[in-house]
Backbone as CSV, one residue per row, in Angstrom:
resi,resn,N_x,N_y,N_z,CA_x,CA_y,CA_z,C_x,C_y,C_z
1,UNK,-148.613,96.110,6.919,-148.098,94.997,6.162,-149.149,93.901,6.136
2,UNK,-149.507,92.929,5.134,-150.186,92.246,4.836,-150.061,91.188,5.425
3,UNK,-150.637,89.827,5.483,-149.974,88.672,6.123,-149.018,87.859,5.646
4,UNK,-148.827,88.046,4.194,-147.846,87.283,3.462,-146.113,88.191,3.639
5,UNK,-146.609,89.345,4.072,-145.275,90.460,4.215,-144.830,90.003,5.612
6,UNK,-145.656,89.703,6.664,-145.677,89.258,7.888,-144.646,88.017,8.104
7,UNK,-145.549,86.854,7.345,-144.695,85.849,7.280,-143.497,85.431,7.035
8,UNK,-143.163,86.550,5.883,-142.026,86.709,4.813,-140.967,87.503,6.121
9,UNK,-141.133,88.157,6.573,-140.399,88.874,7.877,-140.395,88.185,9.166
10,UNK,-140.935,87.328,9.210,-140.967,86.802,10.464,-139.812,85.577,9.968
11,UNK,-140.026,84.947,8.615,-139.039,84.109,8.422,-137.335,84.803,8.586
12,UNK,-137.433,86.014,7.628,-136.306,86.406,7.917,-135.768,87.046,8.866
13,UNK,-136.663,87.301,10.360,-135.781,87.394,11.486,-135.384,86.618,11.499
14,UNK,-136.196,85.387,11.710,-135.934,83.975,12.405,-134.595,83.331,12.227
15,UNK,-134.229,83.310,11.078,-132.667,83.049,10.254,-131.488,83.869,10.746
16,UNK,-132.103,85.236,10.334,-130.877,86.102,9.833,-131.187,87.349,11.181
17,UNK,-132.054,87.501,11.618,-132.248,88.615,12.949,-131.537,88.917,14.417
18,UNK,-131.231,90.033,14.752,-131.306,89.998,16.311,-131.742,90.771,17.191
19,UNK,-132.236,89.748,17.781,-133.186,90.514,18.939,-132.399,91.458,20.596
20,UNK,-132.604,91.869,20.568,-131.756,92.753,21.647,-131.971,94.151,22.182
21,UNK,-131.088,94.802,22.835,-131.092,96.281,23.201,-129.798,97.298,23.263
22,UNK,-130.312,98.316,22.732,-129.356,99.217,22.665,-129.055,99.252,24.167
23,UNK,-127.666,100.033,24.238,-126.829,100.731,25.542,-127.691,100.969,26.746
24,UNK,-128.798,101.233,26.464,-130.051,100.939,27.456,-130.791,99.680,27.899
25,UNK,-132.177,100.100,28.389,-132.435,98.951,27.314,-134.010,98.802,26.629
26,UNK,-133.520,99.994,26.114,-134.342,100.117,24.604,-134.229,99.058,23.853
27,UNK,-135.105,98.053,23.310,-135.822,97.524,22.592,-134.695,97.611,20.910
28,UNK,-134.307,96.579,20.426,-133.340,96.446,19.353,-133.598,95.113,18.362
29,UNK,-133.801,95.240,16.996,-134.001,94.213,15.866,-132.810,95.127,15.038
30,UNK,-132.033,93.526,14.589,-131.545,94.237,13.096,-131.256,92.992,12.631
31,UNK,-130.749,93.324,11.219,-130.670,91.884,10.218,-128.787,92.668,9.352
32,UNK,-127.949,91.533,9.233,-127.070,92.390,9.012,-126.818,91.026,7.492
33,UNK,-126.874,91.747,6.450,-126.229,90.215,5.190,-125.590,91.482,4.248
34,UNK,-125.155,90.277,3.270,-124.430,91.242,2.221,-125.543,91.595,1.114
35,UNK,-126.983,90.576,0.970,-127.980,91.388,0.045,-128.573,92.850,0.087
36,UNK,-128.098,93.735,-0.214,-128.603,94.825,-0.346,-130.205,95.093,-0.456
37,UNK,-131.245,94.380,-1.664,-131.764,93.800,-2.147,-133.055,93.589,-0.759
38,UNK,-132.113,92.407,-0.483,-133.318,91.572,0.710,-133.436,92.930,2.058
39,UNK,-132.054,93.161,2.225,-132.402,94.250,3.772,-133.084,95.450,3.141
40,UNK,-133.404,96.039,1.510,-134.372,97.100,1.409,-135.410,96.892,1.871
41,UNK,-135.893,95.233,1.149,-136.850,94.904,1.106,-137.782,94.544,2.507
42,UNK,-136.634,94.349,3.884,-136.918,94.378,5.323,-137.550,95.887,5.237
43,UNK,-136.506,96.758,4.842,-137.154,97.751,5.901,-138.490,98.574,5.233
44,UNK,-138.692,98.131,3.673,-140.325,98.490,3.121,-141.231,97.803,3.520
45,UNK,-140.864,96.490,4.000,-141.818,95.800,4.661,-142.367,96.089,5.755
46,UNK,-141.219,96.485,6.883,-141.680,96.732,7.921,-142.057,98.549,8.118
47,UNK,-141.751,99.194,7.065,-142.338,100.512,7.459,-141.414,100.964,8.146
48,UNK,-140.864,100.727,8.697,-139.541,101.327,9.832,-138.058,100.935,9.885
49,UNK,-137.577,101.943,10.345,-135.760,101.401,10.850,-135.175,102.193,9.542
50,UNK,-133.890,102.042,9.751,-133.035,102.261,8.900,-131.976,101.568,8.309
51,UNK,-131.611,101.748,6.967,-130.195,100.974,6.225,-129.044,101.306,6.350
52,UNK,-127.902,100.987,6.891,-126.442,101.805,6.497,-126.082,100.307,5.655
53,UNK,-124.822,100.639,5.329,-123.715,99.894,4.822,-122.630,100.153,5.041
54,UNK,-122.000,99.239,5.180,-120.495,99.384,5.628,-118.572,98.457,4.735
55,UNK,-118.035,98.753,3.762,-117.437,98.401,3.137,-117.274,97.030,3.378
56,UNK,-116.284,96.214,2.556,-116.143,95.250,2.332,-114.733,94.651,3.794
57,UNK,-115.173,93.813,4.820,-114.010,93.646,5.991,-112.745,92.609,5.504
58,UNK,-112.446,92.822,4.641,-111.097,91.646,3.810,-111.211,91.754,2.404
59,UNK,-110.151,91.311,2.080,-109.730,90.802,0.636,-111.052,89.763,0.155
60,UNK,-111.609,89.977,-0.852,-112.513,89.462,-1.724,-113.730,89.048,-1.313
61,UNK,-113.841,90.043,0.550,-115.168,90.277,1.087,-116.106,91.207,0.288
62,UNK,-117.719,91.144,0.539,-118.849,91.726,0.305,-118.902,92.973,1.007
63,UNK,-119.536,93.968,0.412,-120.066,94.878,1.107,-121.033,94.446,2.487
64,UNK,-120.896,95.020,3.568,-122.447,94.396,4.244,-123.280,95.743,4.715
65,UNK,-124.580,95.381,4.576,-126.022,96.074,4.539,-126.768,95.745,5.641
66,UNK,-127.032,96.556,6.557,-127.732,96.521,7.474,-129.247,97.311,7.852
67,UNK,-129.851,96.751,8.485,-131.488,97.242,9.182,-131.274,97.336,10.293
68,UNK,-131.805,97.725,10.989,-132.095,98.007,12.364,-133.303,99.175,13.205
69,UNK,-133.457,98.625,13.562,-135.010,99.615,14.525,-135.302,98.958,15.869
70,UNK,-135.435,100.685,16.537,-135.456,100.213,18.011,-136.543,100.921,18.924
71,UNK,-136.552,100.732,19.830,-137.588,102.051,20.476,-139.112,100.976,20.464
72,UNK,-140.234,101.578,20.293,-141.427,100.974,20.596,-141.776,100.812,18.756
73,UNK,-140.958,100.883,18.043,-141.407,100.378,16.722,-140.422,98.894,16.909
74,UNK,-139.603,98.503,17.312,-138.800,97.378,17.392,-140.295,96.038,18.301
75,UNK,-140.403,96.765,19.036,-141.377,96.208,20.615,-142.859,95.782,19.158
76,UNK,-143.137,96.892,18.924,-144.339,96.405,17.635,-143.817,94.907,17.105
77,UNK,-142.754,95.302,16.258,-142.381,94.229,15.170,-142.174,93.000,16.195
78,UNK,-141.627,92.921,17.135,-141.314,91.513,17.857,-142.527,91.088,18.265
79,UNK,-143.997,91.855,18.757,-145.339,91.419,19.071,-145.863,90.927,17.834
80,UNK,-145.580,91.415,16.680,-146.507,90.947,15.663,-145.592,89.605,14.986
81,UNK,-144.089,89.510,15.489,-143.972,88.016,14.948,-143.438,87.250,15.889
82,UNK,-144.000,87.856,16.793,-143.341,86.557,18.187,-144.423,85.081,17.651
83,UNK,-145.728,85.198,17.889,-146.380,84.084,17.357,-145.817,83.102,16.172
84,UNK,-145.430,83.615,15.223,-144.652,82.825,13.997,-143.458,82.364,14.168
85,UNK,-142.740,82.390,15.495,-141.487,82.281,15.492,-140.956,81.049,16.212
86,UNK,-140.218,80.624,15.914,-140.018,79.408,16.951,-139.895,79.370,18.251
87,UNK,-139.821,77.986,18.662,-139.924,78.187,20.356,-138.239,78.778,20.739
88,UNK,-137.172,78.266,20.443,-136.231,79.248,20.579,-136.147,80.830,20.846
């Protein structure tokens, strides 16, 4: 990924991301919104992870679309935007 793809992903952890671990503790990023759109566009960016979706949870709710990647490709992505990220 380029540096402008970098930036562009590092913003949208920063917002919309979480950092964490699976049942282990394997290493965990995902981004969960209703843009379909923006979470493709996570996971071409980052080269990795995968999309599900999951129906709409109420009356005149959105579909929601999810990313997620874990393992030592998660551990990558958090080294390459820990620097861009806030002190939080």
């Amino acid at each position: 990924m380029n540096s402008n793809e970098l930036y562009w992903l590092a913003g949208i952890l920063e917002g919309e991301g979480y950092f964490g671990h699976t049942n282990t503790t394997t290493p965990l990023i995902q981004v969960q919104m209703t843009d379909l759109d923006v979470v493709e566009k996570i996971r071409a960016v980052a080269g990795v992870g995968s999309v599900s979706s999951r129906g709409p949870q109420g009356f005149g709710k959105k579909d929601v679309h999810r990313w997620a990647v874990n393992g030592n490709n998660a551990l990558s992505i958090m080294r390459a935007v820990l620097p861009l990220m806030g002190a939080r």
